[in-house]
C-alpha positions, -999 to 999 in steps of 0.1 A, spaced: 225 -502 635 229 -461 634 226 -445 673 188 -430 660 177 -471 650 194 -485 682 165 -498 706 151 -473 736 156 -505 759 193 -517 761 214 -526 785 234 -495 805 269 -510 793 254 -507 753 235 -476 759 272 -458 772 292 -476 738 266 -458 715 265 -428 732 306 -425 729 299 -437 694 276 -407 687 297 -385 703 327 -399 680 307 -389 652 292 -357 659 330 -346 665 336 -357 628 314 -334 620 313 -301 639 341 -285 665 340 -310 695 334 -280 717 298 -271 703 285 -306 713 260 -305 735 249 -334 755 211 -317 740 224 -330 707 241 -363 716 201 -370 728 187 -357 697 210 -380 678 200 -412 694 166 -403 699 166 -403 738 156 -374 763 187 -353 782 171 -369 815 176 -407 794 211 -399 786 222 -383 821 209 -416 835 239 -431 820 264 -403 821 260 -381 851 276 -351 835 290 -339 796 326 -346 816 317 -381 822 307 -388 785 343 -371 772 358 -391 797 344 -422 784 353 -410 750 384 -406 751 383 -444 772 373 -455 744 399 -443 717 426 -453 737 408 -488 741 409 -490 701 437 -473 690 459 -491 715 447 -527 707 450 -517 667 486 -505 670 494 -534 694 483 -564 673 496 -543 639 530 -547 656 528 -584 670 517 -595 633 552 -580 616 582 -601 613 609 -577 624 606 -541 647 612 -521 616 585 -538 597 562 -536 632 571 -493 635 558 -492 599 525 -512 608 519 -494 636 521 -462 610 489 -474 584 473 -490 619 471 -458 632 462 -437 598 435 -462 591 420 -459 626 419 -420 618 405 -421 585 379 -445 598 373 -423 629 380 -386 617 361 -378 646 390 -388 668 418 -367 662 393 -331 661 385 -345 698 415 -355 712 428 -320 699 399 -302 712 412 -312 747 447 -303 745 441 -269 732 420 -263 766 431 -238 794 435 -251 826 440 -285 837 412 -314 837 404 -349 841 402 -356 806 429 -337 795 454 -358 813 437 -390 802 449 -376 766 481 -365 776 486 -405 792 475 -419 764 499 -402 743 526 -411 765 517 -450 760 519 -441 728 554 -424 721 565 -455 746 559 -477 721 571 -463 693 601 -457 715 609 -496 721 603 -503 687 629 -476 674 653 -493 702 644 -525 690 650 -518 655 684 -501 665 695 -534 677 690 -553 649 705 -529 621 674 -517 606 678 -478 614 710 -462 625 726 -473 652 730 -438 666 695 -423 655 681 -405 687 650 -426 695 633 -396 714 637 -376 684 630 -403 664 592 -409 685 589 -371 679 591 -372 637 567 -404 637 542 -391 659 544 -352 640 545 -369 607 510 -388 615 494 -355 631 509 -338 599 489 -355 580 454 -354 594 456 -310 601 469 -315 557 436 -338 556 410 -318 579 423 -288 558 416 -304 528 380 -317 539 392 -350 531 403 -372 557 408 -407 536 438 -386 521 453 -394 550 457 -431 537 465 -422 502 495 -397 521 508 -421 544 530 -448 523 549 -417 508 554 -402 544 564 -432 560 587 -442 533 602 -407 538 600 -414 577 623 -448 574 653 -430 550 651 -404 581 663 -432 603 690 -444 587 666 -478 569 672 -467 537 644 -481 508 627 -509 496 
């Protein structure tokens, strides 16, 4: 069910998932910044005084959004990796996990940028910047990992290594936002990983 069919009488924790839902959305469609919590209301059909009775403030609903990101995106990435058979194989998983999740979310990365590219220093904006430290960590054991086992290079800088996989995947949702298009993301991202792996030393398949 869409946020405008959901019922007027849910319980709080389902009435906060859809509104970070709608709020997901809305950023797929406009510049996060223009969203007002007037419009989240009109979306699910609910009063600003309904909505605030869940979120005290806008700040609170971003917060929860971005809760809510790193909730998913971390889980997808995490049980992508635990499925492959080797860390090379588990890096590369983690790379269509994580272009899938944008390419079903597009909404995600346009808010997630939205906060970094703000002046000054927030709540929110450091729950972005932890998130995307979880994230390089990972992808830093796994580079370790693969290291170790003579997949990549034995010398290949694992920091700079984190750096490239993380560009590469932002690289390709600015070439797909640009493009309007964000399921070009998935058609991009064999080719770009398969360039990623020669980069570190794992040659082809």
């Amino acid at each position: 069910m869409t946020e405008t069919e959901a019922p007027r009488h849910l319980p709080a924790d389902a009435r906060r998932a859809i509104t970070v839902e709608t709020v997901i959305r809305l950023a797929a469609e406009q510049n996060p910044d223009g969203i007002t919590t007037a419009a989240i209301a009109q979306r699910m059909g609910l009063t600003q005084g309904a909505l605030f009775r869940h979120f005290p403030t806008k700040d609170a609903i971003w917060r929860a959004a971005v809760d809510w990101v790193a909730e998913r995106l971390m889980a997808r990435v995490d049980r992508a990796a635990r499925a492959a058979s080797s860390p090379g194989s588990a890096l590369e998983a983690v790379f269509a996990a994580h272009t899938a999740f944008v390419a079903e979310h597009p909404g995600v990365p346009r808010l997630l940028f939205g906060e970094l590219q703000r002046r000054g220093d927030s709540q929110t904006r450091r729950m972005v910047q932890a998130l995307l430290g979880r994230y390089r960590e990972r992808i830093c054991a796994l580079v370790d990992e693969a290291c170790a086992r003579g997949e990549f290079a034995a010398d290949l800088d694992r920091d700079a290594a984190a750096t490239l996989f993380v560009g590469t995947i932002q690289g390709l949702v600015v070439q797909a936002m640009v493009a309007g298009d964000m399921q070009r993301v998935l058609r991009d991202a064999p080719a770009a990983y398969a360039m990623l792996r020669r980069a570190f030393g794992g040659g082809t398949r």
